[in-house]
C-alpha positions as CSV (number, residue, x, y, z in Angstrom):
1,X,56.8,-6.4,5.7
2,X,54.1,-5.5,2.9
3,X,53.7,-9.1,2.4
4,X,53.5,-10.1,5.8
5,X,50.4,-7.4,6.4
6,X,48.3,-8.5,3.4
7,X,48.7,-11.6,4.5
8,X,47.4,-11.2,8.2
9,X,44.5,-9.0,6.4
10,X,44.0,-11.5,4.3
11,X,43.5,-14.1,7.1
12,X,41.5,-11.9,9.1
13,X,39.1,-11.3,6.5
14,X,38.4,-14.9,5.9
15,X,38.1,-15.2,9.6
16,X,34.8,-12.1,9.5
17,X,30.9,-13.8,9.0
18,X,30.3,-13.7,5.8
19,X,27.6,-11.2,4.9
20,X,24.1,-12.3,3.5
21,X,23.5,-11.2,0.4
22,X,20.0,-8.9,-0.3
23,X,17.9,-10.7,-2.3
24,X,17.5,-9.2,-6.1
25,X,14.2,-8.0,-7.7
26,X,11.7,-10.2,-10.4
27,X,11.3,-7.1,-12.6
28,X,11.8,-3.2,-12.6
29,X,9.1,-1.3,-14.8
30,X,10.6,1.3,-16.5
31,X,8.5,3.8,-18.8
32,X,7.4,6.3,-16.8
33,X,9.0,10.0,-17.4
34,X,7.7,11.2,-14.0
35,X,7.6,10.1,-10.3
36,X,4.9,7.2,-9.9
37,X,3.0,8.7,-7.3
38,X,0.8,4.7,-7.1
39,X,-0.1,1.7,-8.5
40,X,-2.1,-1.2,-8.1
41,X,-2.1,-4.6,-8.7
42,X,-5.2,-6.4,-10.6
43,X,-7.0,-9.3,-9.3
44,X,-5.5,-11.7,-12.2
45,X,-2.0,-11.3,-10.4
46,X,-0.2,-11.2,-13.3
47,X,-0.7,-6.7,-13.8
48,X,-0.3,-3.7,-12.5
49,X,-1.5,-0.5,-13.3
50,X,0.5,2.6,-12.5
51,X,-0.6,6.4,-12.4
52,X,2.2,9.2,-12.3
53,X,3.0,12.8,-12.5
54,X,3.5,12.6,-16.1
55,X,0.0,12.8,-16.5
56,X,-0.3,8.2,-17.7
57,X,-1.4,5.2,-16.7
58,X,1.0,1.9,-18.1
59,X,-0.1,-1.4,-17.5
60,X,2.8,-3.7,-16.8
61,X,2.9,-7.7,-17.0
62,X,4.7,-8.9,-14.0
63,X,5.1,-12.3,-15.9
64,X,7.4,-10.5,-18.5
65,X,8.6,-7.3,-17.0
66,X,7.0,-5.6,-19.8
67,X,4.6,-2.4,-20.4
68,X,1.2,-3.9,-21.9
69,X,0.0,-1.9,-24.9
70,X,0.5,1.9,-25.0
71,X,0.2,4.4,-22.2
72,X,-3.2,5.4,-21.1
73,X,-3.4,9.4,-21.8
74,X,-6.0,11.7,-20.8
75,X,-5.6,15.5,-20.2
76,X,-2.5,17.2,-18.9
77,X,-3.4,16.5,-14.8
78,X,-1.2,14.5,-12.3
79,X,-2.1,11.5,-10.9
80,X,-1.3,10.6,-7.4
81,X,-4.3,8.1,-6.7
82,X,-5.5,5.0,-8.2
83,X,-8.2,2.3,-7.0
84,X,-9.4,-0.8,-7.9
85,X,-12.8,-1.3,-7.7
86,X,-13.7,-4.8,-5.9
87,X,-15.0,-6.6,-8.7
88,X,-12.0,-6.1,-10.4
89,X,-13.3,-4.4,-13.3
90,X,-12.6,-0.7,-12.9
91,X,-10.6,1.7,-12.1
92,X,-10.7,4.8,-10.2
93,X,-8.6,7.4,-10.7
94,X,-7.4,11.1,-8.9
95,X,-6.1,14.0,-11.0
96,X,-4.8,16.9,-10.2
97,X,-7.7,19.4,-11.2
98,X,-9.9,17.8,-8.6
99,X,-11.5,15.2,-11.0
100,X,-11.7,11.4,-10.6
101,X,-12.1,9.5,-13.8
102,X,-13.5,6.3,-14.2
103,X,-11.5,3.6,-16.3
104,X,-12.2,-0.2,-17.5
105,X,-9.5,-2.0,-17.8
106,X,-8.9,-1.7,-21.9
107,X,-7.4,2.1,-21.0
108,X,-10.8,3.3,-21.8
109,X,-12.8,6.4,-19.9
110,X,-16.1,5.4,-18.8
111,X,-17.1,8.6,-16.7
112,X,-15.3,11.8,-15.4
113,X,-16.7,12.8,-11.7
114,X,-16.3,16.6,-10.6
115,X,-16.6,17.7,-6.9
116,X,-13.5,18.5,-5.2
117,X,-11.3,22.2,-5.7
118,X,-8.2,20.9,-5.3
119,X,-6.2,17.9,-6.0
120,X,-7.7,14.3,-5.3
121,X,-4.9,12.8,-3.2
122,X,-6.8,9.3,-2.0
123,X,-9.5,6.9,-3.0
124,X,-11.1,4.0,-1.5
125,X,-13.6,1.9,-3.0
126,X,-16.2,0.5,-0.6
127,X,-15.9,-3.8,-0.1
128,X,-19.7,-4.0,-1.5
129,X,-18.3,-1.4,-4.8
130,X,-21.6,0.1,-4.5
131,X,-19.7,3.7,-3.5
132,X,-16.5,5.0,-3.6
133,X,-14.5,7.9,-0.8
134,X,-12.6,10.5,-2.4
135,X,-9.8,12.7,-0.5
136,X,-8.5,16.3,-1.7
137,X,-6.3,18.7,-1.3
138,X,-9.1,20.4,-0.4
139,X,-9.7,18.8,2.9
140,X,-12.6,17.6,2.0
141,X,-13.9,14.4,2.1
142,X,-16.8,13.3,-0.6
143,X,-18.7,9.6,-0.7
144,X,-20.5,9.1,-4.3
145,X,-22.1,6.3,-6.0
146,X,-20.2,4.4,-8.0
147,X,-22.3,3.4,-10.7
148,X,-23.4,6.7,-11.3
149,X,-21.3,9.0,-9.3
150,X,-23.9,11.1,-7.9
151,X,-22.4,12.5,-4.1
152,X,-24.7,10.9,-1.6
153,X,-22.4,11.6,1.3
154,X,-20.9,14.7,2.2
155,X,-18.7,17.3,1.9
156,X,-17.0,15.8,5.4
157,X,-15.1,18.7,6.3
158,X,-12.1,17.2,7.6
159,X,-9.8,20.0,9.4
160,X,-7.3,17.4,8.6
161,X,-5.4,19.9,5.4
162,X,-4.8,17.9,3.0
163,X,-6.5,14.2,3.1
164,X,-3.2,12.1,1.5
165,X,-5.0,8.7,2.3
166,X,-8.5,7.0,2.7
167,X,-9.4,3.5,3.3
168,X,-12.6,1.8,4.1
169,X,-12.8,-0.9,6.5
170,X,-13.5,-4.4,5.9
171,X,-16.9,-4.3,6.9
172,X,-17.3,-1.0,4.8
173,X,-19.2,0.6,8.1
174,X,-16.5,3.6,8.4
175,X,-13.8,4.7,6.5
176,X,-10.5,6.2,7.8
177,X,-8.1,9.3,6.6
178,X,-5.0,10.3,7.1
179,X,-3.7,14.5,7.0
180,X,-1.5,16.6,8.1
181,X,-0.5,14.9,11.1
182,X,-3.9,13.4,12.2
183,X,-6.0,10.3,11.7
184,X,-9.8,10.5,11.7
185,X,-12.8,7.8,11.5
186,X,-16.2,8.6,10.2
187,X,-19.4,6.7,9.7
188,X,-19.4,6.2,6.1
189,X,-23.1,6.0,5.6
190,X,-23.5,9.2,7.3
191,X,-19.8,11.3,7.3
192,X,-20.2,11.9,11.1
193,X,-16.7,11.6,13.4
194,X,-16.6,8.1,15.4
195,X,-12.8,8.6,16.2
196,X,-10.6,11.0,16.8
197,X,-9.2,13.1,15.4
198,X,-5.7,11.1,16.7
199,X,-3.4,13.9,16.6
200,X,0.1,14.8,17.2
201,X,1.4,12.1,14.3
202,X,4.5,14.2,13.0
203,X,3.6,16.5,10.1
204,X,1.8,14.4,7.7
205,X,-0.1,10.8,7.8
206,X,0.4,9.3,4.3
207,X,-1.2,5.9,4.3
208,X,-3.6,4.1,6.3
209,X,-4.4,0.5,6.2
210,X,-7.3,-1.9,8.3
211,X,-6.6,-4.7,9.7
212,X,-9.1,-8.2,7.7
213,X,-10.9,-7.8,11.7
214,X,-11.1,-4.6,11.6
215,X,-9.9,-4.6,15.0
216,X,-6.4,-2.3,14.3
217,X,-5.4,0.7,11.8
218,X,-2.2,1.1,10.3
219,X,-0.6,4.0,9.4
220,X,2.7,5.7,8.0
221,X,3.3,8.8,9.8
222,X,6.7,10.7,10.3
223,X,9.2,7.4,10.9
224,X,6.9,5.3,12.6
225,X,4.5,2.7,11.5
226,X,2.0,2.9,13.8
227,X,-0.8,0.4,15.2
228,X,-4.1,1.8,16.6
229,X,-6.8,0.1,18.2
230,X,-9.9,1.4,15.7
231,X,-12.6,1.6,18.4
232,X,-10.7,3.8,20.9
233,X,-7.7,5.2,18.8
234,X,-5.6,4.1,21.2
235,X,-2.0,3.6,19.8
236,X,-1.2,-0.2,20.7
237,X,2.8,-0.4,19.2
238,X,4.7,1.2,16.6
239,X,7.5,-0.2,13.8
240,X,10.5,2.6,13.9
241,X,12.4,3.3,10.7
242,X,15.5,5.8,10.6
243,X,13.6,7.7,8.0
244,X,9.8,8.9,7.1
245,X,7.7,6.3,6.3
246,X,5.3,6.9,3.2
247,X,3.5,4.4,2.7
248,X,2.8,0.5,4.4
249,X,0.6,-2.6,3.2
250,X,-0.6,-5.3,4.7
251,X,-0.3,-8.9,3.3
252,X,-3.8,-10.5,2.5
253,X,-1.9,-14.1,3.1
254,X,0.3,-13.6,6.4
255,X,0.8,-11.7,9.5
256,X,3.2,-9.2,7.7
257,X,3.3,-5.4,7.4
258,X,5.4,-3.6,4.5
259,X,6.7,-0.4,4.6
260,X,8.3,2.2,2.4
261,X,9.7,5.7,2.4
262,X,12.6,8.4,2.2
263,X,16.1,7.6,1.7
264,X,14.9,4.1,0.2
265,X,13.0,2.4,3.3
266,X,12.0,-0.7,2.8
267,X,11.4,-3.8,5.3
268,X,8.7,-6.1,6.1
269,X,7.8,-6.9,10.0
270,X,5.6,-9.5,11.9
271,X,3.1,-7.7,12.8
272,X,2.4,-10.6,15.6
273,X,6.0,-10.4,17.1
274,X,6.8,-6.9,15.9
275,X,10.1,-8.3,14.7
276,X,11.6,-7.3,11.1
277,X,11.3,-10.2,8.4
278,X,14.5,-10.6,6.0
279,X,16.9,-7.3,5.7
280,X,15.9,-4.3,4.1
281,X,15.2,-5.0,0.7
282,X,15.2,-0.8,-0.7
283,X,18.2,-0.9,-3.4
284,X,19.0,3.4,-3.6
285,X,19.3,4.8,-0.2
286,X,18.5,8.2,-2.0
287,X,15.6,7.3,-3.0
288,X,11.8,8.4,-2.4
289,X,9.5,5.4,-2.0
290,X,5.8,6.6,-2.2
291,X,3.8,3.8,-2.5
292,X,3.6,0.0,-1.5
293,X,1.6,-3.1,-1.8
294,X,1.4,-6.6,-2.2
295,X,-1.1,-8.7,-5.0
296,X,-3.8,-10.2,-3.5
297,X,-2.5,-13.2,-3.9
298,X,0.6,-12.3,-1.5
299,X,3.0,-13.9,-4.0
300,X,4.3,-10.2,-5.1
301,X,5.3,-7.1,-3.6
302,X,5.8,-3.8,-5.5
303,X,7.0,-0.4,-4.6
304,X,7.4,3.0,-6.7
305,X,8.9,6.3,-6.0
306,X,10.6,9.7,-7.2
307,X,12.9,7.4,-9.6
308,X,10.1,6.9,-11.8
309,X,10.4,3.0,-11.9
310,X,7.9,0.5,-10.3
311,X,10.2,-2.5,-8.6
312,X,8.4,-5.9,-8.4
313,X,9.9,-8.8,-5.6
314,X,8.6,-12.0,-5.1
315,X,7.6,-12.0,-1.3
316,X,8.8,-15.2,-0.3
317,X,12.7,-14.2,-1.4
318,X,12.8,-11.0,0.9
319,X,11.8,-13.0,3.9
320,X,12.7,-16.8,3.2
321,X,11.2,-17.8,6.4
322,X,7.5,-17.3,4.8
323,X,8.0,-20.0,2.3
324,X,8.4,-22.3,5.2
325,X,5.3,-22.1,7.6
326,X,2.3,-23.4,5.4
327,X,2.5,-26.7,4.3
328,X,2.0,-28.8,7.5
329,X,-1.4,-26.2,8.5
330,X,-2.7,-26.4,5.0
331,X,-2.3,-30.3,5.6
332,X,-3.9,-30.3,8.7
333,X,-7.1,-28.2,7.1
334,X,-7.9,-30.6,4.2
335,X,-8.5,-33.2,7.3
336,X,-11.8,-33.4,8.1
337,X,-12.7,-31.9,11.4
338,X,-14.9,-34.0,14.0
339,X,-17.9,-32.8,15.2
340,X,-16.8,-31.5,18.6
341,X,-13.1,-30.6,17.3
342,X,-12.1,-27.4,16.5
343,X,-10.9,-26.0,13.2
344,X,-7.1,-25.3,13.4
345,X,-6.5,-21.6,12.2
346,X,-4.3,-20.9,9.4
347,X,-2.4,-18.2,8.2
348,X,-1.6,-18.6,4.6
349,X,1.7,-17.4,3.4
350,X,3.0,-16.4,-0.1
């Protein structure tokens, strides 16, 4: 009779779909004694620099899996924000005491800039590089040169608590924040409201992102992703995750949105057809993922979180289907165009 069951059971497994199996990561960057609170990649491609609460910076090759060099130490301070600046060349970075210190990319400290009371949670260097926001704990909002660091805009008083995330648009005309459960747009030469504040976003907005037209904002707030029209405010859809979402990027080479956050989130969507791309990629349901972003190639993808590791995917092996879609359009572009014709658009892929 035993034999007879295992034998149907058998049968009927074979019988089930078989289920895909999640794709597996390049490298996991492991050196950290701390959560890593952010990171960024640098415009080689090839590293990524990580800040986290145990007070360093580690540059990691994404070639090798391996930490480059030793740990960049300072003083005894947190770190929860990092920027590149646009050239490539420098680093900004947010510690705990209020202070934002100024790296080159050797681990050495160029400048320490004072200003904020509290905690600088955010950073966002303008396109030009010619001034960079600052966000605290403070509320307070603080625009400085970035040669020099000399404030030449503010203190924006946000009303917005804590300012967890800044970004400057494309065009570097405004830049947005995100607080305790509002999103705000200011005139950056000038730190005067243009929109909002958008309010009732759950209790904290984490990360904001602009869209290359600077058309839409993104933003992770609660469990939703959500997509505003920057002009109005207006909220135009939303990506909805069983969890709080932390953190999203947007893909400087395709139509595609990543997001991050509690209990191991992680999925890419379409931000065209507002459909998920590949399965969730997140390997520890328990998890805390705090930061995400892609290289600005679009080749990688890199998260990090409460587990004190940085995990590094190629893009194109979460979501297959983006390997596929370039090589005919790129084709089509090297054609010269005729005079009245008009230039096919392309979205580039990793």
């Amino acid at each position: 009779m035993a034999s007879e069951f295992l034998a149907k059971r058998t049968l009927m497994d074979a019988s089930l779909p078989v289920q895909p199996k999640g794709p597996n990561p390049k490298h996991i960057f492991e050196g950290h004694e701390e959560t890593v609170s952010n990171f960024i990649f640098l415009h080689d491609n090839v590293h990524i620099v990580s800040g986290s609460l145990d007070c360093t910076m580690h540059k990691w090759d994404c070639n090798t899996g391996f930490l480059v060099g030793e740990p960049w130490k300072d003083e005894n301070q947190y770190i929860d924000a990092l920027s590149l600046s646009p050239d490539g060349k420098a680093i900004a970075c947010g510690r705990e005491d209020g202070s934002i210190q100024h790296w080159n990319l050797e681990g050495e400290i160029k400048g320490v800039w004072m200003g904020h009371s509290d905690w600088v949670r955010s950073l966002s260097w303008s396109p030009s590089g010619g001034h960079l926001a600052s966000g605290s704990n403070d509320g307070i909002i603080l625009i400085r040169q970035a040669e020099s660091g000399d404030i030449e805009v503010g203190p924006i008083e946000t009303k917005q608590g804590r300012v967890f995330t800044l970004a400057y648009s494309p065009s570097g005309d405004r830049v947005a924040s995100g607080g305790d459960s509002t999103i705000c747009i200011w005139e950056a030469k000038t730190g005067l409201l243009v929109v909002g504040p958008i309010e009732e976003l759950g209790a904290y907005v984490t990360s904001v992102v602009w869209s290359s037209d600077n058309s839409q904002l993104y933003a992770a707030s609660d469990k939703f992703a959500r997509v505003f029209d920057s002009t109005s405010g207006t909220q135009l859809h939303h990506f909805e995750h069983l969890h709080p979402v932390n953190s999203v990027a947007l893909s400087p080479k395709a139509n595609v949105l990543a997001c991050v956050g509690n209990h191991g989130i992680a999925q890419l969507w379409n931000t065209e057809s507002h459909q998920p791309l590949g399965l969730p990629f997140g390997q520890e349901d328990h998890e805390t993922l705090h930061c995400v972003s892609f290289s600005p190639d679009g080749r990688y993808l890199a998260y990090c979180g409460n587990d004190m590791k940085i995990t590094l995917w190629v893009a194109k092996h979460i979501a297959p289907e983006l390997a596929v879609r370039v090589f005919m359009t790129i084709l089509q572009c090297d054609k010269p165009h005729s005079r009245n014709s008009t230039p096919v658009p392309i979205t580039i892929l990793p």
